[in-house]
N, C-alpha and C positions, 0 to 999 in steps of 0.2 A: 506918382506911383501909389497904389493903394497895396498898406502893406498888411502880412495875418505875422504869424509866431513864424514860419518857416518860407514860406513864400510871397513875394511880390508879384504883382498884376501891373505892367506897363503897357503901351502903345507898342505896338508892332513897326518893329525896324526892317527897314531892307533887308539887312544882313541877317537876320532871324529865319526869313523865306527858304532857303534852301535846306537849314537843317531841321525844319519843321516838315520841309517836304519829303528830306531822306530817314528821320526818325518817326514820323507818325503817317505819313500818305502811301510809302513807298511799301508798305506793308502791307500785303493783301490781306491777308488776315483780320490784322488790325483795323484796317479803312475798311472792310464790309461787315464790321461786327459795330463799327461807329459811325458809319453812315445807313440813311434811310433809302442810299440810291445804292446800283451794283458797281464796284471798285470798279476804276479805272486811271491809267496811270496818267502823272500831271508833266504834260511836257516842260523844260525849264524856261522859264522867261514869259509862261503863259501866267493871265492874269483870271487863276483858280481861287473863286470868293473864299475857299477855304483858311487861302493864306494872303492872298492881297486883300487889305481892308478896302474898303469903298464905305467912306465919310460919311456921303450923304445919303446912306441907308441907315432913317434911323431907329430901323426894326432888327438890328442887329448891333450890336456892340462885341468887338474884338480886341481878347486882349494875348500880348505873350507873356509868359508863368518864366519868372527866373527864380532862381533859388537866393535868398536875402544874403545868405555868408556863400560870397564869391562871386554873384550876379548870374551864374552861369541860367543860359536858357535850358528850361527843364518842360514845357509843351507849350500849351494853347488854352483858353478859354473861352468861354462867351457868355454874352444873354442874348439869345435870339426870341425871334417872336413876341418881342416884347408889342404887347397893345397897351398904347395909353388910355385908350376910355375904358376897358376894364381895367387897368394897371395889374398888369399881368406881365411875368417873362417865365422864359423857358432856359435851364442853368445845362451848357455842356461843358466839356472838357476832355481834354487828352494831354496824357505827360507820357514823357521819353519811356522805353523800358529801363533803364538806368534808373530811374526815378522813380519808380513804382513801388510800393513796400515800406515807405519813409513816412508815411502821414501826409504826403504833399497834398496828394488828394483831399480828404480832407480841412485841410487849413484852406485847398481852392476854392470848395463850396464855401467854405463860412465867408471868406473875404468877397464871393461873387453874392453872396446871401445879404452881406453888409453894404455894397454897392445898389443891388437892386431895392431894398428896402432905406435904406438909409439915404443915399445919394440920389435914386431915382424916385422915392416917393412909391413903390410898386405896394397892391397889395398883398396879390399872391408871386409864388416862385412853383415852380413844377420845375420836374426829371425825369425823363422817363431812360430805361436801360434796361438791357437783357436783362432777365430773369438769373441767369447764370454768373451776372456780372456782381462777385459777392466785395468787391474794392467798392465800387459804386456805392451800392446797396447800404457798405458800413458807412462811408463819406457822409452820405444823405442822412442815416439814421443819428447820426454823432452831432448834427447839425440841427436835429429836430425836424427835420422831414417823416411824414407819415404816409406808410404804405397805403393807398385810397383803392389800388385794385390792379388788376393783371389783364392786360388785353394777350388774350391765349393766340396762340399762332399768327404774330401780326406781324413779324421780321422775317424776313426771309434772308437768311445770313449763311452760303456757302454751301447750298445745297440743299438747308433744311428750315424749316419752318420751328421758330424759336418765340415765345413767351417773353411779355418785356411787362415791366412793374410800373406802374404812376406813382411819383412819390409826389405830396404837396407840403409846402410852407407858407403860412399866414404872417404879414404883417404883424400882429399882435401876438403871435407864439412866436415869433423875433425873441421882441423885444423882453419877451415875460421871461426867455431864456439869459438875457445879457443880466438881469438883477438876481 
């Protein structure tokens, strides 16, 4: 398990599957404001990449977010998109509403931030997130992520056409951070 100050990053368990389906998918709201695709609901037992990892993909990495005092699962993470000749990934995540408002978020970028640079060798890290999304936004910025620019009307999330932010992190603003 790869652990920060309030949160650990483990492998996804079976038993994880359904309350990730019923606190973070089952939400329409939610599932169209964090996905790129139009919600749609996850039948049970179906094998949705959201929540069954599939191994041998390894332009994704999948993890489940428990909370370090008491273990309790509290969302989901990732590095997606990662390319290895540019060493590049892309940082997302979702935690429960229970969970939100605690710092979690933040401690899941630093720890997804210390994986991809530290463990994987990456150079860069990118986020991209609503405009609107101001949890994100601080997560990113507390981690040394830098605003790079706003693709104007490029989500279409619930009717309306929404602004989303490119945040970047360098390898070497990492580390200049950790001394």
């Amino acid at each position: 398990m790869l652990r920060g100050t309030t949160v650990g990053l483990r492998a996804r368990h079976e038993e994880d599957i359904t309350l990730l389906r019923t606190e973070l998918y089952d939400d329409v709201v939610n599932g169209s404001r964090s996905e790129a695709a139009p919600w749609r609901p996850i039948t049970p037992g179906a094998n949705d990449p959201r929540l069954v990892v599939d191994d041998t993909n390894e332009r994704n990495v999948s993890f489940s977010v428990v909370e370090l005092e008491g273990g309790s699962l509290i969302g989901s993470a990732n590095l997606w998109g990662i390319d290895n000749h540019s060493r590049s990934a892309h940082i997302g995540l979702g935690l429960f509403p229970s969970a939100r408002g605690k710092g979690h978020g933040t401690d899941v970028v630093a720890v997804l931030s210390h994986y991809g640079f530290a463990v994987r060798g990456l150079h860069r890290l990118q986020i991209e997130t609503l405009a609107d999304n101001a949890a994100m936004l601080r997560s990113a910025e507390r981690n040394g992520f830098v605003r790079e620019g706003v693709l104007r009307s490029s989500a279409w999330v619930m009717g309306e056409f929404l602004d989303e932010v490119l945040l970047g992190l360098l390898a070497d603003e990492w580390k200049s951070r950790l001394t």
